[in-house]
Structures are given as structure tokens and as C-alpha cells.
C-alpha positions in Angstrom: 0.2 26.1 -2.8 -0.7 23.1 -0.8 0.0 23.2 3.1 2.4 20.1 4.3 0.4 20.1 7.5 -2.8 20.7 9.2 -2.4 21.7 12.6 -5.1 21.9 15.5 -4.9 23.0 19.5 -6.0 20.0 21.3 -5.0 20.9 25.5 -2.1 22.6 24.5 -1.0 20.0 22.5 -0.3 19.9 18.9 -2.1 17.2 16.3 -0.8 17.1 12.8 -2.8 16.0 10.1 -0.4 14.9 7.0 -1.5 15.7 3.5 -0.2 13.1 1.2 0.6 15.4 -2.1 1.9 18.5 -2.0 4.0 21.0 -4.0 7.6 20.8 -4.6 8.2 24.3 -3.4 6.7 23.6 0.0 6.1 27.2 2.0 4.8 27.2 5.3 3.0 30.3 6.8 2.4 30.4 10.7 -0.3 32.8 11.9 -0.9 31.5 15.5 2.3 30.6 17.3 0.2 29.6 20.1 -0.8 26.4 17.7 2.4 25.9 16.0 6.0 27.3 16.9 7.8 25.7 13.8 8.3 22.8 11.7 11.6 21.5 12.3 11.3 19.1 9.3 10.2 17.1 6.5 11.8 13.8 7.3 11.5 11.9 3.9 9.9 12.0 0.5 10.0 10.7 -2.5 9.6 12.4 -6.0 7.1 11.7 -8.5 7.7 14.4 -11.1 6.9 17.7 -10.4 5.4 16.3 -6.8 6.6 14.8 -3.8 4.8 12.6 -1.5 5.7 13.5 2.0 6.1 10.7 4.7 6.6 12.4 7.9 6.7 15.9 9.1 7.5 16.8 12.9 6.7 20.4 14.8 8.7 21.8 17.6 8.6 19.9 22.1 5.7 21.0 23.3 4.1 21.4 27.2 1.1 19.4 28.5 -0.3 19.5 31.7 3.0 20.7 32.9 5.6 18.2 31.4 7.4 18.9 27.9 7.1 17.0 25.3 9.1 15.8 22.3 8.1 15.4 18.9 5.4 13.3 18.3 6.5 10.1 16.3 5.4 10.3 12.6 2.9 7.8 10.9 4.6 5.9 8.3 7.3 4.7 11.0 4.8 3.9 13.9 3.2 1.8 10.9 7.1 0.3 10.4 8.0 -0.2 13.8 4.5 -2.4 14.3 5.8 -4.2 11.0 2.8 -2.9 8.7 3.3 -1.8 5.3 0.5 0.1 3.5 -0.4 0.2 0.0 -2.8 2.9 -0.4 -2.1 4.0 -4.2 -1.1 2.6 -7.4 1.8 0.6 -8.2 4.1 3.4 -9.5 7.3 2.8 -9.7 8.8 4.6 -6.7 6.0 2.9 -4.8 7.3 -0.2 -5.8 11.1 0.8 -4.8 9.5 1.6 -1.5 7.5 -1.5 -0.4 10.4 -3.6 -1.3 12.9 -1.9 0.5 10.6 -2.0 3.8 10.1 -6.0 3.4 13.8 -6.2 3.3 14.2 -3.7 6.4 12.0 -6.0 8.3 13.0 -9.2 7.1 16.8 -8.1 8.5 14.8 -6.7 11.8 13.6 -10.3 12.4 13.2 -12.9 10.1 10.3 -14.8 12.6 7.9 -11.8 13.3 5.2 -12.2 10.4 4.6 -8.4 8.4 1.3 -7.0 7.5 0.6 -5.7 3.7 -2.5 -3.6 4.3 -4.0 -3.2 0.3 -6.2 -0.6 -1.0 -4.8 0.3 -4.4 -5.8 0.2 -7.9 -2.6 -2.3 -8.8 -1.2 -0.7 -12.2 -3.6 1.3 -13.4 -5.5 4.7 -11.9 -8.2 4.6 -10.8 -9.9 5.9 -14.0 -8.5 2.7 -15.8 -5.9 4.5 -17.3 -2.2 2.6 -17.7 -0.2 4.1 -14.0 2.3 0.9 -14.5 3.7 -2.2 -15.3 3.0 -5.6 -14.8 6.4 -5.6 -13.7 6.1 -3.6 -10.4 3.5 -6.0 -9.0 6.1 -9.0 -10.0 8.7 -7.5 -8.0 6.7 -7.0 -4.8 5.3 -10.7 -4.9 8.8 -12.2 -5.6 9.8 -10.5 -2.7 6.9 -11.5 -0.4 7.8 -14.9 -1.4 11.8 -14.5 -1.1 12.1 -13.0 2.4 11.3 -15.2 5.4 9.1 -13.8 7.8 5.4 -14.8 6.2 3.3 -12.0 4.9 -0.5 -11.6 5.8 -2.5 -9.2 3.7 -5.5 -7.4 4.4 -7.4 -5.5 1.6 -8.9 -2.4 3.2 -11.5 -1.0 0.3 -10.2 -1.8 -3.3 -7.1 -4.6 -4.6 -7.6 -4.4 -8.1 -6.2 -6.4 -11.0 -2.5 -6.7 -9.8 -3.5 -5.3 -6.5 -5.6 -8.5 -6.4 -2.2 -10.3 -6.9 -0.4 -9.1 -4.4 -3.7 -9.4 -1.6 -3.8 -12.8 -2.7 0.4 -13.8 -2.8 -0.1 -13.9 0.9 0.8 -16.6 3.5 -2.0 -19.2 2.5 -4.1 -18.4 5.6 -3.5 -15.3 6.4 -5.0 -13.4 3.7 -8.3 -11.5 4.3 -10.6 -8.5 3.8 -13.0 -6.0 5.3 -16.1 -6.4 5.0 -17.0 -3.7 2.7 -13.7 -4.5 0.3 -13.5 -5.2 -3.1 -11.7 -7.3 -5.3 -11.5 -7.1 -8.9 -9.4 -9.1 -11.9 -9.2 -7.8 -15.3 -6.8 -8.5 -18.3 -2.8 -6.4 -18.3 -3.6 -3.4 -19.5 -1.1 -1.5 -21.9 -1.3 1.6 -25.1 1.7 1.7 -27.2 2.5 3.9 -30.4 5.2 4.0 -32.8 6.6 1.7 -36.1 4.7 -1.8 -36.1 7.8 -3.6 -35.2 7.5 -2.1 -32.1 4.3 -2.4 -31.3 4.4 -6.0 -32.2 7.1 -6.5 -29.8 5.1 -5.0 -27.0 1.8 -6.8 -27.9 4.8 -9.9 -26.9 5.5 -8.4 -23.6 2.0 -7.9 -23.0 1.0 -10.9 -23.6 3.9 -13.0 -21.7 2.9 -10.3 -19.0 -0.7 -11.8 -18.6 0.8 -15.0 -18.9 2.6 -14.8 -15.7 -0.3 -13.0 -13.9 -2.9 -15.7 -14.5 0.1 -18.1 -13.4 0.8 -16.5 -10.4 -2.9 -16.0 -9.9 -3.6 -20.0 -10.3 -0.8 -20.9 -7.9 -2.1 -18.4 -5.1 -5.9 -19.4 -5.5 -5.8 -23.0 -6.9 -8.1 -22.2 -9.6 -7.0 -23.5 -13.0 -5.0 -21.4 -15.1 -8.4 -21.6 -18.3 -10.8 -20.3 -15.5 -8.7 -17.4 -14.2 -7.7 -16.9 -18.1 -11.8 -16.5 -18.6 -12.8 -14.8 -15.7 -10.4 -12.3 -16.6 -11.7 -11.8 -20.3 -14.2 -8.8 -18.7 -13.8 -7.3 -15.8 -14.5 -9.5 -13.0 -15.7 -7.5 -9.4 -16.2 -10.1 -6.6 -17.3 -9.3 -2.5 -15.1 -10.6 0.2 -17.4 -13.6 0.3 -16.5 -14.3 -3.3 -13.0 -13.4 -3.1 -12.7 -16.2 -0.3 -14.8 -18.9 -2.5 -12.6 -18.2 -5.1 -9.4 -18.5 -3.0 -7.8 -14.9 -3.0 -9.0 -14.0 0.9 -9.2 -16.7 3.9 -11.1 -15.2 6.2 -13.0 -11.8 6.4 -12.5 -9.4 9.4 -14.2 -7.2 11.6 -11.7 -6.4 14.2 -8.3 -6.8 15.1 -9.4 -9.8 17.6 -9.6 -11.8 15.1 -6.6 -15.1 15.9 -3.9 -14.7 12.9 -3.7 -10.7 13.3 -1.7 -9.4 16.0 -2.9 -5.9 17.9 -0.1 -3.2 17.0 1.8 -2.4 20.2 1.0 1.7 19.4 -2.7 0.3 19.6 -2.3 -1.4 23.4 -0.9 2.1 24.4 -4.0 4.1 23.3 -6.5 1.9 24.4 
């Protein structure tokens, strides 16, 4: 059984750590109450199978230096409030449901205020190469970066790969960059199928109307011509932030959030 939260006693006050997967039958088991008095509650999650991925958990007011305190805000909606959205796994399906539904929340919030699509994901497949999607997911998340108004600038933080590398480069022409140490990579739509040959010649027709619209979407983003995206993506094709802006999918490579086109996080001001 896998803990929801890591606590620690920082000056009498509590910091939780959030694991990302746990079980479905979460159990909690308090040994020191002078570290944690109770989890109130798990604020959200959504189900993948037999797991959950929890966004937010929240433990009981505390007192520091003689003033009590309320709950601490959790991550995922300091992230929202400052307009980020993070993609930090692959394009599952429920992933997918969720991304979109934030662009939408923040378009409504204000359509002017540009949103930030941090990227480190393995696009629609694990990171073991394995099939974790479709094509489709990625589709839906770059028709909506495109439908709602507010422009989107994306920042890949370690890995956008194959329709990862879509989405990183989907972004307002511009505003699209990298850390340093990032990589971006482009391979072929990846799919395995079984069953009667009809069917499998129907999906080897998805599949390839599937790569189709990648290598479009690709050539629109970047400029490059349709044939040399087409080839580059024969093998699999791992390029360096300096070759990912050569080739058009980054505009700039960052070091710090100085740099003009990305605004400081309010929650950021207030630490430093």
C-alpha cells in the first residue's frame, strides 16, 4: 500500500510531499500526531484502471510562530491559478480529457492572459516504446491550443517525444522553447493490432491517415516540407534544443524565468 502523502516537521509547520500513483484503497496511518493531525481530504483524482492519480491532498490549520494557519494551497491549482498546465506523462486518455478541460477553464478566466504548456512526456507511447495511445489524443489537445484565444507558449522540460514533439511545437510561433538539457524526438505513429485481415487492413488505413495528419501538422508548425519531415521521421529522429530550434519546433532556449516572453508566476514573486 502506497502512502498518499509524505509529511515532514519543518518549525512546526507541516510540508506535504504528493506521490503521484497510489492505490485505489488509499489508508492512511498516523504515528506522530505532532507531524500530522489528519488529512481532511483528497480533493480530486482521476481513475486509470485499477489506480488513481491524485491531484491535491490537504492536512488539518496549523500554528507557526504563534499565528494559525490554514491549509496550505495544493500544487496542481497554484499551477492553474498562474495559468500553467503540465504535461508530465503520456497522452492517455484521461490526460487528454484533462488538459483540455483546463485550456477551456482558462480561456473563460481570460481570453488575453497567454497560458503556459510545460512538456515532458513521452506523447503516445510509454516510455519503453510501447503503444499508451492514440494519435487522436495529441489532435485534440493541438485543436484546442489553436481554437481557444489566449496564445499558448510551450516549454519542454526534459523529453517531448513523437506527438509530445507536436504539441511543444503547436505553440504560439515565438513562444515555444526548451531547457537546455531537453530533448526532442520524432518517430513514425506507432500502433499493434490483431484480429480477421479486414480489420487489420482497416487500421493499417487509420494508421496511416493518422501519420498523414502528424507530418501535416508538423510542417505547418515548423515550415519544413511535408517529404522532409515524412523522411526524418522514417527512424527515429533525437535532436538537442539547438537542433529543435534549427529545425523550427523551439524559438528560443531558456535558462531562467527572466527570459522576455515568459512571465514570473505570481506564487514565485511571493517566495522570493
Amino acid at each position: 500500500m502506497a502512502f498518499v502523502a509524505n509529511v515532514f516537521a519543518c518549525r512546526n509547520r507541516r510540508v506535504t510531499l504528493i506521490n503521484s500513483f497510489v492505490e485505489k484503497k488509499l489508508c492512511f496511518s498516523v504515528k506522530q500526531r505532532s507531524i500530522l493531525e489528519h488529512v481532511k481530504k483528497v480533493k480530486s483524482f482521476n481513475s486509470f484502471g485499477n489506480r488513481c492519480l491524485v491531484t491535491a491532498v490537504e492536512t488539518g490549520a496549523s500554528n507557526y510562530e504563534g499565528a494559525r494557519l490554514g491549509p496550505p494551497p495544493d500544487l496542481p491549482s497554484l499551477l492553474l491559478h498562474n495559468r500553467i498546465i503540465y504535461l508530465g506523462m503520456p497522452l492517455l486518455p484521461a490526460v487528454t480529457e484533462l488538459i483540455i478541460a483546463e485550456f477551456l477553464y482558462l480561456q473563460y478566466e481570460s481570453g488575453e492572459k497567454p497560458i503556459f504548456l510545460y512538456i515532458n512526456s513521452t506523447g503516445t507511447s510509454n516510455p519503453d516504446g510501447t503503444t499508451a495511445g492514440f494519435e487522436t489524443e495529441a489532435f485534440a489537445v493541438c485543436d484546442t491550443m489553436r481554437y481557444v484565444k489566449p496564445p499558448v507558449h510551450t516549454i519542454c522540460v526534459g523529453q517531448a517525444y513523437g506527438t509530445a514533439a507536436l504539441l511543444l511545437a503547436a505553440g504560439e510561433k515565438g513562444s515555444r522553447a526548451a531547457l537546455p538539457h531537453a530533448t526532442v524526438m520524432l518517430h513514425q505513429p506507432r500502433s499493434s493490432t490483431q484480429g480477421p485481415a479486414s480489420d487489420i487492413a482497416i487500421k493499417a488505413r487509420e494508421v496511416l491517415y493518422n501519420r498523414k495528419v502528424t507530418f501535416e501538422l508538423l510542417s505547418e508548425s515548423t515550415g519544413q516540407p511535408f517529404e522532409k519531415i515524412q523522411k526524418d521521421s522514417q527512424r527515429t529522429k533525437y535532436m538537442t534544443p539547438e537542433e529543435a530550434k534549427e529545425y523550427g519546433i523551439i524559438d528560443k532556449i531558456l535558462t531562467s524565468t527572466k527570459e522576455p516572453f515568459v512571465e514570473k508566476p505570481s506564487f514565485i514573486h511571493a517566495l522570493n
